[in-house]
N, C-alpha and C positions, 0 to 999 in steps of 0.2 A: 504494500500500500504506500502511497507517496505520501509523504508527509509536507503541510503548508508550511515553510519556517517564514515566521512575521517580524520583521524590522521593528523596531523602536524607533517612531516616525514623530518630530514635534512639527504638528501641521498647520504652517500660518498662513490665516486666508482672509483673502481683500475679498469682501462682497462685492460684486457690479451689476446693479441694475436692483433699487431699494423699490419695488412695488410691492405688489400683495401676495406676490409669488411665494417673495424674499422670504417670508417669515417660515416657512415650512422648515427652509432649509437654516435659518439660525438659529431656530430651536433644536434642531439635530446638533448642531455645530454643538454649542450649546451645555448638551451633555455629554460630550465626547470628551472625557478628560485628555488626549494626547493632541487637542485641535482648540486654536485658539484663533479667534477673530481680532485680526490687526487693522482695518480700513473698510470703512464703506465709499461704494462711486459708485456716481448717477448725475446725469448731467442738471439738472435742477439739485444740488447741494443741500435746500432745502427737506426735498424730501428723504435724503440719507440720514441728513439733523435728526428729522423727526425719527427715523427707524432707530437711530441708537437712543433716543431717547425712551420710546418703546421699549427696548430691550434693556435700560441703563448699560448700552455700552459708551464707553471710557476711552473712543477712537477717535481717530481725524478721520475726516472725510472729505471727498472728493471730484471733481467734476471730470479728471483726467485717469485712467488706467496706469497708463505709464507712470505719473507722475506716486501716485497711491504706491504700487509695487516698488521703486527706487528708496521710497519714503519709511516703508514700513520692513522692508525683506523677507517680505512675501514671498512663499515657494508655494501656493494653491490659491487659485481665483476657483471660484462658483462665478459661472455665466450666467445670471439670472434678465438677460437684457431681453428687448423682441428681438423675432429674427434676423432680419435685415440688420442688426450691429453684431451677432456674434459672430463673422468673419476677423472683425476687424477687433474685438474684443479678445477671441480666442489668438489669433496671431499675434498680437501684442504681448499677451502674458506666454505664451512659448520660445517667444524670444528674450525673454527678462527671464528664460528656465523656471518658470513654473508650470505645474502640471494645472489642468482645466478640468473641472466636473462641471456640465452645463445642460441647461436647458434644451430639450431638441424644436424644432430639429435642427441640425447643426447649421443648415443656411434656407436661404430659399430659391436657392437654383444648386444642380450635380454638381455644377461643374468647382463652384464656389467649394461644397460638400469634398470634393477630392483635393482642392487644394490646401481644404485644412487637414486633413489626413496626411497630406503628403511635408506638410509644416510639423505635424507631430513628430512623423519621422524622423524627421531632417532635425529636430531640437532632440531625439531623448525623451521629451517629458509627452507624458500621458495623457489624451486627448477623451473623456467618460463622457456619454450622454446619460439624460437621465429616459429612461423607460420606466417611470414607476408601477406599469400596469403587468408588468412582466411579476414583478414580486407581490402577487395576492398566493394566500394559500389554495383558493380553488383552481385558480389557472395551473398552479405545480401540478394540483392533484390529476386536471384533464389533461396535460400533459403526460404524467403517468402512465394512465387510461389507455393513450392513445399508442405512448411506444411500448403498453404491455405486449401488445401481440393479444391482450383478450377479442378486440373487433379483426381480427385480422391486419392483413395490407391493406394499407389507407389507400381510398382512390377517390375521395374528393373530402373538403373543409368546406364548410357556408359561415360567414358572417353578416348577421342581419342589424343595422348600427340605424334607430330612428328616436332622435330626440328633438326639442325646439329649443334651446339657449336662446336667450339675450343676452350677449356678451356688451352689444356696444361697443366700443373703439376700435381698433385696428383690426378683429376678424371681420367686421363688418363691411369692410372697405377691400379684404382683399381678393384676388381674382381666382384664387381656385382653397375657400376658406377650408371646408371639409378636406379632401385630399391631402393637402398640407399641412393642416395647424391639426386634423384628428386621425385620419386615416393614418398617420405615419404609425400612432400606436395598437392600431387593429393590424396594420402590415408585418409591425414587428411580432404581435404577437402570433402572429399563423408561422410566422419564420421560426420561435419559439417551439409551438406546438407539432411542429410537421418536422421538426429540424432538419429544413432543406429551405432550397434558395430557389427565387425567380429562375424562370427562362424565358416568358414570353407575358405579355399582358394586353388585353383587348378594353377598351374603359369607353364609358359614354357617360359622358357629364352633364349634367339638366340644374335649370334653376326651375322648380316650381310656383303655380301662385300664390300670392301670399308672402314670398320670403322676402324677408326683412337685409339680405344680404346681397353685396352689387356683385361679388360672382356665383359661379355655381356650388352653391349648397348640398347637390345631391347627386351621389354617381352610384353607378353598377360596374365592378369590374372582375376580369377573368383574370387568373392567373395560372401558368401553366409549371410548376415547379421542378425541379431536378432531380426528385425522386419519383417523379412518374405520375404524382397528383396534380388535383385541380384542385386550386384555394379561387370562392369567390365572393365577393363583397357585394354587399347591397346597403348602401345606407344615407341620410339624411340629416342636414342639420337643423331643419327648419319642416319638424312634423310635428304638427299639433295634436297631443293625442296618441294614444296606443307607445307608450314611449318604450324601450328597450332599457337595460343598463348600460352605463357607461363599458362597459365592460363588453358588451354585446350580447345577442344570442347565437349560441356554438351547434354547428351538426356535424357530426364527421361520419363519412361512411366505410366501411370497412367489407372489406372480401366474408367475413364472419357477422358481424353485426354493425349496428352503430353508436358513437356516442354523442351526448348532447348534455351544454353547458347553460345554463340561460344569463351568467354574470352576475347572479345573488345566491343562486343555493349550490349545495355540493352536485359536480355531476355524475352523472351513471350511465353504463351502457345496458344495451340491448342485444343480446347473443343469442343467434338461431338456437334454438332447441332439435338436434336432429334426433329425437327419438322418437318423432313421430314424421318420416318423410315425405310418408304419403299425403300429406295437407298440402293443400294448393297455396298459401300462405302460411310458410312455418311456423310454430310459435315459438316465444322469445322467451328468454331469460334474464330478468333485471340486478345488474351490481353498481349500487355505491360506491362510489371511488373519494374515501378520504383524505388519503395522499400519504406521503411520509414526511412533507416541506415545513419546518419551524420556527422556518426566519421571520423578521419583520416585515410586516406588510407598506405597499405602498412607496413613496417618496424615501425613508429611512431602510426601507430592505434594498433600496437600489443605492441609498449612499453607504451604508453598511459596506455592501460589494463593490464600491467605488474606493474605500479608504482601504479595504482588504486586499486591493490589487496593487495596490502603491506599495503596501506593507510587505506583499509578499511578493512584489518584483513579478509583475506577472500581468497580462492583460484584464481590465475586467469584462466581464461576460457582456456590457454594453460597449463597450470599447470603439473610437471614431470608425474604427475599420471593420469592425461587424454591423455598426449603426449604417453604413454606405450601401449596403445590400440592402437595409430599409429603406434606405431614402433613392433608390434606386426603382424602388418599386412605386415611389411616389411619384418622382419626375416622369417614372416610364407611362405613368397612367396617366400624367396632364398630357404630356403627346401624346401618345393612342388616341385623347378625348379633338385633342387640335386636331390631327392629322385622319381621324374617323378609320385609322385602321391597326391592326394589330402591332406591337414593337419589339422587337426581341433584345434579348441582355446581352 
């Protein structure tokens, strides 16, 4: 058995980007006795002010990245900015050698997404997105489920994603909201659950009436994956009524049976019963899948596994370079959706 050996890490970290995000991640910070908060930045000064005072932190703060890391000797920033500034948020602190845990998704175009990847590289230091939705205990357990081998060989994943958010601000305004700012985390997680990667994606993007957002709010998309399945999405962000979980609703099909998650209860499969084969529809056999996962859930299971991968010299499980295959499956669907035809990886 391999054993993790953990460094003795004292981890100081400039906050960037003090909104309502922020606070998840300084309460975690927070209790971490080997992590200490040295700097808040936000280009309004103001509202960094008011976050330390919130938290009675006892820091300067900042309008400048650079300036923040030089000041304080910082060796870990949290990206907590919007998208459109983590390019230039994250290369900033890889060049002043600190490692980045940040907010996804890591930009809003690939190609931006590979250049920070390839910026991690080229510094050394450790580029972590955050997927907090990867770390629930029911998703470990459907995951479980899925690579028991109880439904058999997977031959297709369904994600069904229908809520109405009022967000207001910036999702409101942008041009492919859904896809981008939510799909990234249903993408990741079928990448999760299937563990296998894109090969191909067919997408058709729609705004329906009603929606409150200036792009397309609502897509269907195919995905054709590397292990032989089909993962496919269906979902909305402006559906009033009949809502889903955040989490989605799960169907997976299998050579043997199926399984199905709905995002709030434990899930379970459905396995032929073949001792009766003469039925013209077999009947099934129902198992509960509790799991064996008893990590923290949410935003803290995912910085948990962010500070774990530092300590032990090693990539973490969301790491920029596993997160590119997510975000690869995002961009590939906004072209499939522009271009109205299928796109391959």
């Amino acid at each position: 058995m391999k054993v993790q050996v953990l460094r003795l890490v004292n981890h100081k970290i400039v906050v960037a980007g003090c909104g309502g995000m922020s606070h998840t991640w300084i309460e975690y910070a927070l209790q971490r006795k080997n992590a200490e908060i040295v700097g808040l930045v936000d280009l309004q000064t103001e509202t960094a002010a008011a976050l330390a005072e919130k938290f009675t932190l006892n820091v300067p703060v900042f309008s400048d990245l650079t300036e923040a890391i030089k000041n304080t000797g910082a060796n870990l920033v949290f990206d907590i900015t919007i998208p459109a500034a983590h390019p230039m948020i994250v290369s900033a602190a890889l060049k002043l050698n600190c490692h980045v845990f940040g907010e996804k998704p890591m930009a809003e175009t690939l190609d931006a997404a590979k250049d920070l990847v390839l910026a991690s590289e080229l510094s050394g230091k450790r580029y972590t997105v955050m997927q907090n939705r990867r770390f629930n205990k029911q998703i470990r357990a459907y995951q479980e489920l899925l690579q028991s081998g109880v439904i058999g060989k997977i031959g297709s994943l369904h994600a069904s994603f229908f809520l109405g958010p009022h967000f207001g601000g910036f999702r409101d305004m942008m041009d492919n909201p859904l896809i981008v700012d939510m799909a990234i985390h249903t993408f990741d997680q079928a990448r999760f659950l299937l563990q296998a990667n894109p090969v191909s994606v067919y997408c058709h993007e729609y705004n329906p009436p009603g929606s409150w957002y200036k792009g397309n709010a609502s897509a269907i998309c195919i995905f054709e994956m590397d292990d032989g399945s089909v993962f496919t999405y269906n979902g909305s962000w402006c559906a009033e009524g009949l809502h889903t979980s955040w989490e989605s609703d799960w169907r997976a099909t299998g050579s043997l049976g199926s399984g199905a998650w709905d995002g709030l209860n434990t899930p379970y499969a459905e396995r032929k019963d073949s001792s009766d084969e003469n039925s013209f529809i077999y009947p099934v056999k129902k198992q509960v899948f509790e799991g064996s996962w008893n990590g923290q859930e949410g935003h803290w299971g995912c910085l948990d596994e962010m500070f774990a991968s530092i300590e032990a010299n090693r990539n973490a499980e969301t790491d920029c370079r596993d997160n590119l295959k997510s975000m690869m499956m995002v961009f590939g669907a906004v072209e499939s959706s522009k271009k109205g035809e299928k796109i391959h990886f």
